[in-house]
C-alpha positions as protocol buffer text, in pm:
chain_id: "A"
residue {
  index: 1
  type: UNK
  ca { x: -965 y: -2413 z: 3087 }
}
residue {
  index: 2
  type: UNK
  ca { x: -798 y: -2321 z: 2742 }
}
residue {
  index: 3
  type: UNK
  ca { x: -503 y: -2528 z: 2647 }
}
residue {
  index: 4
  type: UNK
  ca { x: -207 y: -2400 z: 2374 }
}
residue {
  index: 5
  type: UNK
  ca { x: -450 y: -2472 z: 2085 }
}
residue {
  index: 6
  type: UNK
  ca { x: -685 y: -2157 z: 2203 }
}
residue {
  index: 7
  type: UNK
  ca { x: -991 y: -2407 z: 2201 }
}
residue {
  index: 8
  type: UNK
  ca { x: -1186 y: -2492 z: 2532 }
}
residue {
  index: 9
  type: UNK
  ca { x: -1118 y: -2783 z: 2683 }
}
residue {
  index: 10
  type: UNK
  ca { x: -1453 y: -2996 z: 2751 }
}
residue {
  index: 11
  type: UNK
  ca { x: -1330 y: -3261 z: 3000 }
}
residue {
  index: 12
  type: UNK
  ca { x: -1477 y: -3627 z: 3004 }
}
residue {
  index: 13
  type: UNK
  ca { x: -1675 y: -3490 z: 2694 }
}
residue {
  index: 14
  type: UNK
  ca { x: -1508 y: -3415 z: 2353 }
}
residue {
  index: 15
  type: UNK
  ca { x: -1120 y: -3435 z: 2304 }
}
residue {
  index: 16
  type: UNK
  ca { x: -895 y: -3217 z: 2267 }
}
residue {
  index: 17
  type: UNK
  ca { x: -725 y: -3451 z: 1990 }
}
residue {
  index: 18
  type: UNK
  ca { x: -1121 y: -3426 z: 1840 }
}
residue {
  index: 19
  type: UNK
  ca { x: -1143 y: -3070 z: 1851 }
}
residue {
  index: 20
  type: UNK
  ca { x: -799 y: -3016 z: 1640 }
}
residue {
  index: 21
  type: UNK
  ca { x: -897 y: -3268 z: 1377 }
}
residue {
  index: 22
  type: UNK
  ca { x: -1227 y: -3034 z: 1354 }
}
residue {
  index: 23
  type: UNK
  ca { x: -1004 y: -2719 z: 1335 }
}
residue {
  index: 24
  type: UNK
  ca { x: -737 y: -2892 z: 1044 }
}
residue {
  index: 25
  type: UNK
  ca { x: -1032 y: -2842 z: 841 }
}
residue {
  index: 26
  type: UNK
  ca { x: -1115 y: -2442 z: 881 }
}
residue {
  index: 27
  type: UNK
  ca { x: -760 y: -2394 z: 944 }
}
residue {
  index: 28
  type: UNK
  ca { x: -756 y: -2156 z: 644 }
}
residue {
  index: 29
  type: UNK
  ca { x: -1096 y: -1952 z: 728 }
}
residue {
  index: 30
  type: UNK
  ca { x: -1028 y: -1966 z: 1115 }
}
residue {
  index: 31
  type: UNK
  ca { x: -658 y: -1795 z: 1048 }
}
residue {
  index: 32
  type: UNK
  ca { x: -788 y: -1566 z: 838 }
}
residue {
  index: 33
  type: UNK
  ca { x: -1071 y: -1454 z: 1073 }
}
residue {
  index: 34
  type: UNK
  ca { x: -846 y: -1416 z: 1393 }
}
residue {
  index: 35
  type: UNK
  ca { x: -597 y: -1183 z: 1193 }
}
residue {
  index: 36
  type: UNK
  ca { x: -886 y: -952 z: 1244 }
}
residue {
  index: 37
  type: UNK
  ca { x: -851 y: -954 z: 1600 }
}
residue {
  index: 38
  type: UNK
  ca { x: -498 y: -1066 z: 1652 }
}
residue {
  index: 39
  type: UNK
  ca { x: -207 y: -911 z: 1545 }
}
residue {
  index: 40
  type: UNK
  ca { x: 99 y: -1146 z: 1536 }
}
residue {
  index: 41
  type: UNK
  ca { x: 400 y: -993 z: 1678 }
}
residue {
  index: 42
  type: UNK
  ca { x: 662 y: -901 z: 1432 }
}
residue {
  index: 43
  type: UNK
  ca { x: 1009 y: -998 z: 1437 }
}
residue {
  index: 44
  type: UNK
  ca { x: 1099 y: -653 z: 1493 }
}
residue {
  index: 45
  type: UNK
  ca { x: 1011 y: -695 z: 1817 }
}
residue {
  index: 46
  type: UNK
  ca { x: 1192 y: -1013 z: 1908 }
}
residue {
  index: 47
  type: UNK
  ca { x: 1488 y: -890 z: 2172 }
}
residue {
  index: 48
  type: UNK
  ca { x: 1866 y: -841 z: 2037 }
}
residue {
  index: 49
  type: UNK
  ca { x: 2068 y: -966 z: 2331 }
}
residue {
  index: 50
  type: UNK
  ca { x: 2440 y: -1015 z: 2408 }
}
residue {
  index: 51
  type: UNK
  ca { x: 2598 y: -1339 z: 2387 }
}
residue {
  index: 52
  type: UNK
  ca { x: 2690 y: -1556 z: 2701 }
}
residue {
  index: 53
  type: UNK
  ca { x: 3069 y: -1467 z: 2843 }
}
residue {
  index: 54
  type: UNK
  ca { x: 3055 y: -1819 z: 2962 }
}
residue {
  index: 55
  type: UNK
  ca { x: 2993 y: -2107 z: 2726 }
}
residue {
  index: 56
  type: UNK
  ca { x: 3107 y: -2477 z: 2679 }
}
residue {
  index: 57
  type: UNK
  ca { x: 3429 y: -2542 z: 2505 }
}
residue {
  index: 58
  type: UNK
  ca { x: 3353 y: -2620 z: 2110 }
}
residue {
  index: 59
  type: UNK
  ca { x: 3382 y: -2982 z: 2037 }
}
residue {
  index: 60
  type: UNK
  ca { x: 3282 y: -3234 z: 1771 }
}
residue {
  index: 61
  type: UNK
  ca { x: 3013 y: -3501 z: 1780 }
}
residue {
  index: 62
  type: UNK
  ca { x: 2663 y: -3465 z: 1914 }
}
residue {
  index: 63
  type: UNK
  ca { x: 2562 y: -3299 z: 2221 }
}
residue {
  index: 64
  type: UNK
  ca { x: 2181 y: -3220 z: 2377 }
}
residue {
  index: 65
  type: UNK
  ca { x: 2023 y: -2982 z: 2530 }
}
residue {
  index: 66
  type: UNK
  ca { x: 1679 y: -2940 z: 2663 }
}
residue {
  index: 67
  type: UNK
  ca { x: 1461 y: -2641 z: 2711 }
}
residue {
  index: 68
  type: UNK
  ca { x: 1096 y: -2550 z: 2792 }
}
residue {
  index: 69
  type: UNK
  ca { x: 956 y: -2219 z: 2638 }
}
residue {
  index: 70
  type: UNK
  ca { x: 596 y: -2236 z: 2626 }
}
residue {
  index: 71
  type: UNK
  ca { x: 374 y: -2426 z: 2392 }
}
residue {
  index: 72
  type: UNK
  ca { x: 621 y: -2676 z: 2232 }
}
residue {
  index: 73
  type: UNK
  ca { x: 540 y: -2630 z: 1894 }
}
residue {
  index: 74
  type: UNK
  ca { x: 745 y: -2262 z: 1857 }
}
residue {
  index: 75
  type: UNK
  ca { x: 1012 y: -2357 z: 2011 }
}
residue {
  index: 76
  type: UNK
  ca { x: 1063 y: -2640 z: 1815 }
}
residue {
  index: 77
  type: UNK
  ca { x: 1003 y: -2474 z: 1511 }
}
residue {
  index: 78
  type: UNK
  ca { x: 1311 y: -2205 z: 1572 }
}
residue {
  index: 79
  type: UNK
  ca { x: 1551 y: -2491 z: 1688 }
}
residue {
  index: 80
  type: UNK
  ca { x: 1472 y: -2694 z: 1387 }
}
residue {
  index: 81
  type: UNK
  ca { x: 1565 y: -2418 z: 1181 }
}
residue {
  index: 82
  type: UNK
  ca { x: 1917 y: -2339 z: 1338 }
}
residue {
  index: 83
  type: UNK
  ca { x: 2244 y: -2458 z: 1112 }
}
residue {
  index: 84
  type: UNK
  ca { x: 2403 y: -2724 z: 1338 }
}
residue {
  index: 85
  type: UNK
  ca { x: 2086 y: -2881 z: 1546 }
}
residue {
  index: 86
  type: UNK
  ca { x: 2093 y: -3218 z: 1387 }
}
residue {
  index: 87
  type: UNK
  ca { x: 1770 y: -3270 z: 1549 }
}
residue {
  index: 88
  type: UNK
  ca { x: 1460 y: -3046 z: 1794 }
}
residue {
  index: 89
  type: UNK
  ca { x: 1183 y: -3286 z: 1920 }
}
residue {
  index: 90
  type: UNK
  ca { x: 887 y: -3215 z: 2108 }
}
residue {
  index: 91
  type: UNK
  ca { x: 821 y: -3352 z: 2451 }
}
residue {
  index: 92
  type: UNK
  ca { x: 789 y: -3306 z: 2873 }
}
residue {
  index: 93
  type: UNK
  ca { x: 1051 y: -3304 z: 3081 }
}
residue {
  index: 94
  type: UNK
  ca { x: 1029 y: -3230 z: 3451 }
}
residue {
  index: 95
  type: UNK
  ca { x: 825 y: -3497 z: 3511 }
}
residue {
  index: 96
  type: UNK
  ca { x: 761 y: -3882 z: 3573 }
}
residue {
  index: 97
  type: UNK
  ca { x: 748 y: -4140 z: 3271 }
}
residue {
  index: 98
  type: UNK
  ca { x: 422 y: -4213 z: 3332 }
}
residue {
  index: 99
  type: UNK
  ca { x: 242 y: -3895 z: 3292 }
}
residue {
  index: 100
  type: UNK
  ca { x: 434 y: -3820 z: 3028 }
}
residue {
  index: 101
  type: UNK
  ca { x: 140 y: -3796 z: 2766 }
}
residue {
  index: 102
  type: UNK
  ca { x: -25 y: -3482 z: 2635 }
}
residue {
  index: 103
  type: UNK
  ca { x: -382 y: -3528 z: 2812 }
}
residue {
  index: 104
  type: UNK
  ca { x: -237 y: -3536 z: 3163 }
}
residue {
  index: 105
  type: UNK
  ca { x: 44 y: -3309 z: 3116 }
}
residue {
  index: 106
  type: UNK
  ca { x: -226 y: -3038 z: 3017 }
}
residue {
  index: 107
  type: UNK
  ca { x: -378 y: -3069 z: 3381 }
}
residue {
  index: 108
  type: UNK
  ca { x: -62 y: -2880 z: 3508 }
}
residue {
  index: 109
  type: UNK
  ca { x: -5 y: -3119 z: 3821 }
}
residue {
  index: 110
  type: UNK
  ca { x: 269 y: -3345 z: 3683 }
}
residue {
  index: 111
  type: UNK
  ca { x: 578 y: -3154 z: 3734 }
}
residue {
  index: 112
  type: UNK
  ca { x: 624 y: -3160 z: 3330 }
}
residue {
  index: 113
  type: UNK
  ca { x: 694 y: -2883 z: 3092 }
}
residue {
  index: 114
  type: UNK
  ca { x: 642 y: -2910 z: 2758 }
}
residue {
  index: 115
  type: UNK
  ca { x: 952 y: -2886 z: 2626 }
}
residue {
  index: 116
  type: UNK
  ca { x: 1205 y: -2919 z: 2316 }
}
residue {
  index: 117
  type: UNK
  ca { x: 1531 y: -3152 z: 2337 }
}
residue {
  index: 118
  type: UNK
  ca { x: 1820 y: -3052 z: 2086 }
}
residue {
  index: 119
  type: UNK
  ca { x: 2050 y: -3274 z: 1946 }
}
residue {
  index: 120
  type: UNK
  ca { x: 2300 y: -3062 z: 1800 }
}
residue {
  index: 121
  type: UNK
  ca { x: 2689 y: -3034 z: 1654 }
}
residue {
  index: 122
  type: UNK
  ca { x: 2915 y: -2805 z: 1915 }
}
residue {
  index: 123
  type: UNK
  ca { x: 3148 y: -2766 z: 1630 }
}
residue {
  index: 124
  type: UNK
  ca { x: 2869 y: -2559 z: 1404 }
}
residue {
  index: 125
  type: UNK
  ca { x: 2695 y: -2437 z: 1723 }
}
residue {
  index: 126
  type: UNK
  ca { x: 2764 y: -2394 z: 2062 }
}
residue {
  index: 127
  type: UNK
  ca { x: 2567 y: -2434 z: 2323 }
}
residue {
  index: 128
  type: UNK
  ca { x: 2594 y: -2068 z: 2457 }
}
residue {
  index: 129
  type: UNK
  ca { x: 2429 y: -1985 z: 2107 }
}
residue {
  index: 130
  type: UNK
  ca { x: 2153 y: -2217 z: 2154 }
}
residue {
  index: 131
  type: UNK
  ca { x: 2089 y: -2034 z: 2480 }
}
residue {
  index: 132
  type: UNK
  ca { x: 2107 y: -1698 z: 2345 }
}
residue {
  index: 133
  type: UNK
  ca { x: 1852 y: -1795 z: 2061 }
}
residue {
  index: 134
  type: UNK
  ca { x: 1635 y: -1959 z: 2367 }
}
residue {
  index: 135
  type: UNK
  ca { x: 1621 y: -1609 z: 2522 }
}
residue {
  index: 136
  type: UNK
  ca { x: 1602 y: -1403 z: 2254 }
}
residue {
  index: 137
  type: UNK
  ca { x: 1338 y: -1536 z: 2019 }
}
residue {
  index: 138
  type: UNK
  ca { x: 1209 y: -1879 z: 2094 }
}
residue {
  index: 139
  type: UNK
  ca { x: 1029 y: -1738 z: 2394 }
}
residue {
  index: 140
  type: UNK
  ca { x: 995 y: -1453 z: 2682 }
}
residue {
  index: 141
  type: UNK
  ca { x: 1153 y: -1606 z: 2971 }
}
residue {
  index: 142
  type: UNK
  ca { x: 1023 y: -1324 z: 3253 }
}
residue {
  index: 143
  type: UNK
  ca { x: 661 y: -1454 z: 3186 }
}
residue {
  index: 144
  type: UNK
  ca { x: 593 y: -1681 z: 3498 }
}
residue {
  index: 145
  type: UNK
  ca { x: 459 y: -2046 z: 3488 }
}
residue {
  index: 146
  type: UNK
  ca { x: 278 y: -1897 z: 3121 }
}
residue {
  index: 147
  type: UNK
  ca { x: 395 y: -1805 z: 2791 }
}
residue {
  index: 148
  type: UNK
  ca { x: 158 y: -1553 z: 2557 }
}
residue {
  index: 149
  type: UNK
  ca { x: -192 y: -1698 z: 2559 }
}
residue {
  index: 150
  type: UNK
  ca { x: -99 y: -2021 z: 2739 }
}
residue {
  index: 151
  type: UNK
  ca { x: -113 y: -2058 z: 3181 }
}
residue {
  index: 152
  type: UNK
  ca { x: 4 y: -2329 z: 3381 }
}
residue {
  index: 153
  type: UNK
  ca { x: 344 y: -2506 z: 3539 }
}
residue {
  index: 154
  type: UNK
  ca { x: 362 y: -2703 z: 3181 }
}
residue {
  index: 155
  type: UNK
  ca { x: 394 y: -2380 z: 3016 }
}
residue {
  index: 156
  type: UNK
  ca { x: 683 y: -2201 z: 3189 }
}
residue {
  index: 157
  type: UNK
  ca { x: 1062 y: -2095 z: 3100 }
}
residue {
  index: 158
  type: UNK
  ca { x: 1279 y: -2367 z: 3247 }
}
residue {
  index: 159
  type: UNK
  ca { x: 1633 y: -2528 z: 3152 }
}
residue {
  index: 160
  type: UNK
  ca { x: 1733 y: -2924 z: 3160 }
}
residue {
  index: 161
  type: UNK
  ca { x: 2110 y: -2899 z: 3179 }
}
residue {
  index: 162
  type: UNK
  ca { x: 2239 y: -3232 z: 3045 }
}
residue {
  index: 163
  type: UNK
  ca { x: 2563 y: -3199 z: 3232 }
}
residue {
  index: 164
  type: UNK
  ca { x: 2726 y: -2975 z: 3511 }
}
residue {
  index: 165
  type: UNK
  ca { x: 2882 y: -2766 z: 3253 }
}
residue {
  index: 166
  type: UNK
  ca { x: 2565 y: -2686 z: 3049 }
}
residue {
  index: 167
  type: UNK
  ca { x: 2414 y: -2570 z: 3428 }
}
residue {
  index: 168
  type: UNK
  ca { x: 2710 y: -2347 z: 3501 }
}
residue {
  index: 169
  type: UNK
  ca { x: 2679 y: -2197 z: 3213 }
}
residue {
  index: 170
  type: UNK
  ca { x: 2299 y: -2109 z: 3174 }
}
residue {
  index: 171
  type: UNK
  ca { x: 2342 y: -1993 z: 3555 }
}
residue {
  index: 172
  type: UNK
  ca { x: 2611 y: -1742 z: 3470 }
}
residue {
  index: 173
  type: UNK
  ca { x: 2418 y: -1638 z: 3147 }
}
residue {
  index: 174
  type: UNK
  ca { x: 2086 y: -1581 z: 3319 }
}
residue {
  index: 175
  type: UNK
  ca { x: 2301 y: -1400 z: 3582 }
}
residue {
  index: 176
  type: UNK
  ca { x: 2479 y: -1174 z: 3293 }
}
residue {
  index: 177
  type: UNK
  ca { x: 2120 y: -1092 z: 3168 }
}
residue {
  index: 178
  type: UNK
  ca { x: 1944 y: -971 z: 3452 }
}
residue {
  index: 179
  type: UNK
  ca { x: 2229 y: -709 z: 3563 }
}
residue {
  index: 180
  type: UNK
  ca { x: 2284 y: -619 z: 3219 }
}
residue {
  index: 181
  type: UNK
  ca { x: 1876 y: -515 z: 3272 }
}
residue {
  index: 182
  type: UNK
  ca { x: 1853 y: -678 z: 2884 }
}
residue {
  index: 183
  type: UNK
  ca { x: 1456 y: -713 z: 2972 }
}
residue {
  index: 184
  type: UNK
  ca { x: 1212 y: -508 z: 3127 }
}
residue {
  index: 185
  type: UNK
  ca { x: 1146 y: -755 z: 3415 }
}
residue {
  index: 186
  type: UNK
  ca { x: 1329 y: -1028 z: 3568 }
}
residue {
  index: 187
  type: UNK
  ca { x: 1414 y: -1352 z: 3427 }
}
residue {
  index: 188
  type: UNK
  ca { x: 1244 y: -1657 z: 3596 }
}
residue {
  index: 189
  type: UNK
  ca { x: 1382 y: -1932 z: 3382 }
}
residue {
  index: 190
  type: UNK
  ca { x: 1473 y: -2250 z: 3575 }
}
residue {
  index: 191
  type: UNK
  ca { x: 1697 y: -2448 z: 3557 }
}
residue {
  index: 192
  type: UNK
  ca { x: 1628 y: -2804 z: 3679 }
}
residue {
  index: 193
  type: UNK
  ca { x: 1903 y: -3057 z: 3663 }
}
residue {
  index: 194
  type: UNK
  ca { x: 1872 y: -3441 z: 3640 }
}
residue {
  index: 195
  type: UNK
  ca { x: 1562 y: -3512 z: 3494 }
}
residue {
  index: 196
  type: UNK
  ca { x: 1408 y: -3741 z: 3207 }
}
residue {
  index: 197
  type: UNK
  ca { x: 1256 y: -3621 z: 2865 }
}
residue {
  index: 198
  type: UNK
  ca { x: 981 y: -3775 z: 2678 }
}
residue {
  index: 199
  type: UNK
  ca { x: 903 y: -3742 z: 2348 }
}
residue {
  index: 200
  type: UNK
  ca { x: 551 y: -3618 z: 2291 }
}
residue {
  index: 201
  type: UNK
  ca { x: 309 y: -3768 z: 2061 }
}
residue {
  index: 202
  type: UNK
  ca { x: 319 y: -3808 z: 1698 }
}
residue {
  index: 203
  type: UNK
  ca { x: 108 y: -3534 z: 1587 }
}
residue {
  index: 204
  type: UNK
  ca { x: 305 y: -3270 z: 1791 }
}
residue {
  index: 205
  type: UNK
  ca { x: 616 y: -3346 z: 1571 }
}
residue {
  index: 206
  type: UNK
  ca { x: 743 y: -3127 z: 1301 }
}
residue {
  index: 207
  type: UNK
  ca { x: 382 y: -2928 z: 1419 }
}
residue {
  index: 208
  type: UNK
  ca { x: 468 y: -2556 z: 1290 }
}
residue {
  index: 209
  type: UNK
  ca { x: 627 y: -2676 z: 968 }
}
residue {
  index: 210
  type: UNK
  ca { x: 346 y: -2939 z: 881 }
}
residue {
  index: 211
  type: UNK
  ca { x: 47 y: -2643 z: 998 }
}
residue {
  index: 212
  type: UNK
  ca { x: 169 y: -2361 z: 899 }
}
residue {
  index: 213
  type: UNK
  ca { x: -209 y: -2189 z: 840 }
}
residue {
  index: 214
  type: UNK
  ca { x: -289 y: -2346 z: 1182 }
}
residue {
  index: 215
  type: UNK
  ca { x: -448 y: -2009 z: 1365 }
}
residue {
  index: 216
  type: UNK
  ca { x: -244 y: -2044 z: 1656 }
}
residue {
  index: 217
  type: UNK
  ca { x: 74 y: -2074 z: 1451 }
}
residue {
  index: 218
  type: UNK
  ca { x: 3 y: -1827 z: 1266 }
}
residue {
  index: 219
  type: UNK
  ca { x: -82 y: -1590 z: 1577 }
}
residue {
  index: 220
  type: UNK
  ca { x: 218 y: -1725 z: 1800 }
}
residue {
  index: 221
  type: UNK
  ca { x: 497 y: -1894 z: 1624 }
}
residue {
  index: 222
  type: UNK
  ca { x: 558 y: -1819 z: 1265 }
}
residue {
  index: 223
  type: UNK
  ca { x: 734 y: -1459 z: 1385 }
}
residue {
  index: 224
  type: UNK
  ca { x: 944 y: -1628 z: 1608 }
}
residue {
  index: 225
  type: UNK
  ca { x: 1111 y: -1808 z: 1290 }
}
residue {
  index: 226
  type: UNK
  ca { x: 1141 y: -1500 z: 1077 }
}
residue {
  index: 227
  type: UNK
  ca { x: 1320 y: -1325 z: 1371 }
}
residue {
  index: 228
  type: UNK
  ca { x: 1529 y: -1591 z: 1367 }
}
residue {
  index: 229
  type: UNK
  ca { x: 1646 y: -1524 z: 1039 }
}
residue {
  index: 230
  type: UNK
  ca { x: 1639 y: -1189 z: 1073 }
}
residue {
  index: 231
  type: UNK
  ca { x: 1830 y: -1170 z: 1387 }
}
residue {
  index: 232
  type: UNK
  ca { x: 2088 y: -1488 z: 1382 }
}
residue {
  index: 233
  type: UNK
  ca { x: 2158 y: -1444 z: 990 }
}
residue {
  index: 234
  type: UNK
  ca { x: 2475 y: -1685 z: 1012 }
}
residue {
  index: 235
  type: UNK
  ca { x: 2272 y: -1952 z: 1194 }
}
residue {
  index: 236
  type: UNK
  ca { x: 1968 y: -1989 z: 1015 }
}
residue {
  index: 237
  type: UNK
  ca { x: 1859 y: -2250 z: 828 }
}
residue {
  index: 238
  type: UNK
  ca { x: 1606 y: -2242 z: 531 }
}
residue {
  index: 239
  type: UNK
  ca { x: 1533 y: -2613 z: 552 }
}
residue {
  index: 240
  type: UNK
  ca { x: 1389 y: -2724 z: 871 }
}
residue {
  index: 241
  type: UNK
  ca { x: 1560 y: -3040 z: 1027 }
}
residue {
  index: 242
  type: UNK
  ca { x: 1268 y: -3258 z: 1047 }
}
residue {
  index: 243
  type: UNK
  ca { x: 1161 y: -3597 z: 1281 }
}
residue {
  index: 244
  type: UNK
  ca { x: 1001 y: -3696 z: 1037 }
}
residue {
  index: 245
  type: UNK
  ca { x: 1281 y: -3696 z: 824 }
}
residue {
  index: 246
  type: UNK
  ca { x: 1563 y: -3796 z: 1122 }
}
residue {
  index: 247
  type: UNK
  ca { x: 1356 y: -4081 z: 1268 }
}
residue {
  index: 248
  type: UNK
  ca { x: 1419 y: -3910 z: 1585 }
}
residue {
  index: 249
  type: UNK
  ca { x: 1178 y: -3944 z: 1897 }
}
């Protein structure tokens, strides 16, 4: 079994948590050496799509939204780098509280995803645009129950619609998608109303912008970013909104 870090997972024997703290320290070398038989994706080919007809009326304060992309640690990093999110933590929703930690959401049997909730300013940015930017470059949502190198349940493309609204309207966008034919397959993002997030452990916040050498962020994630910038000019940030920073969890 390989979890989202690309190392083997050794159950009852070494850790996970062990084996990353042994791979902070050849992060460098190991990045360096996979380039040879990786090549990251460019941002060229993250997908330019139309944006929602349907979105929630613009308003002030805070709203949130929750979404599940893959490995947590991407999708964080392009929501923390959008002008309006006040705030993108990592966590698993889908779930109960009480396998809400990384270990057992990694066997794939909890109903969890990991996932990303955003905290963000529907004045600056709406949540139609947050959706569009979920589609478009924080992930592939026609990849089934996986996302690029990473298998399981905890790894697919689902929605956690905070209200009825936010529901309708990722419905109807998904909808607009798929006859528009805007990808080569079908999308099988759900969307799965009325449950619970969790924030994840410590040392998955803030992940891609503390690691940024990390070999799996540099194979997976740090495109995903420059496409953002590349393709959502206007709503691009050049300083990452931090937890670390916000105090949010």
């Amino acid at each position: 079994m390989t979890d989202h870090k690309g190392m083997t997972d050794y159950k009852g024997s070494t850790t996970r948590r062990s084996m990353r703290i042994v791979a902070f320290g050849a992060a460098g070398v190991l990045a360096a050496g996979l380039a040879m038989y990786f090549t990251p994706s460019s941002a060229e080919e993250a997908r330019v799509i139309p944006a929602p007809v349907m979105d929630e009326p613009a308003g002030g304060g805070s709203e949130t939204a929750t979404f599940a992309g893959g490995c947590f640690w991407g999708v964080q990093g392009v929501f923390q780098h959008v002008n309006g999110v006040k705030s993108a933590t990592s966590g698993y929703a889908g779930g109960s509280k009480n396998t809400a930690q990384y270990e057992t959401v990694s066997g794939g049997d909890t109903g969890h995803a990991e996932s990303v909730k955003v905290v963000f300013d529907p004045s600056k940015v709406s949540y139609g645009r947050l959706l569009q930017i979920y589609f478009s470059v924080a992930h592939d949502p026609t990849q089934l129950n996986r996302q690029g190198p990473d298998t399981g349940t905890q790894y697919r493309s689902a929605i956690f619609p905070a209200n009825d609204e936010q529901a309708k309207v990722a419905k109807a966008y998904i909808s607009q998608l798929n006859q528009a034919r805007v990808f080569d397959a079908a999308i099988v993002t759900k969307i799965e109303p009325g449950k619970s997030f969790y924030a994840a452990e410590g040392y998955h916040q803030d992940f891609l912008t503390n690691n940024p050498t990390y070999p799996y962020i540099v194979i997976n994630d740090l495109q995903k970013v420059a496409a953002l910038k590349q393709l959502f000019p206007k709503d691009y940030s050049e300083k990452p909104v931090l937890v670390a920073a916000s105090g949010s969890n």
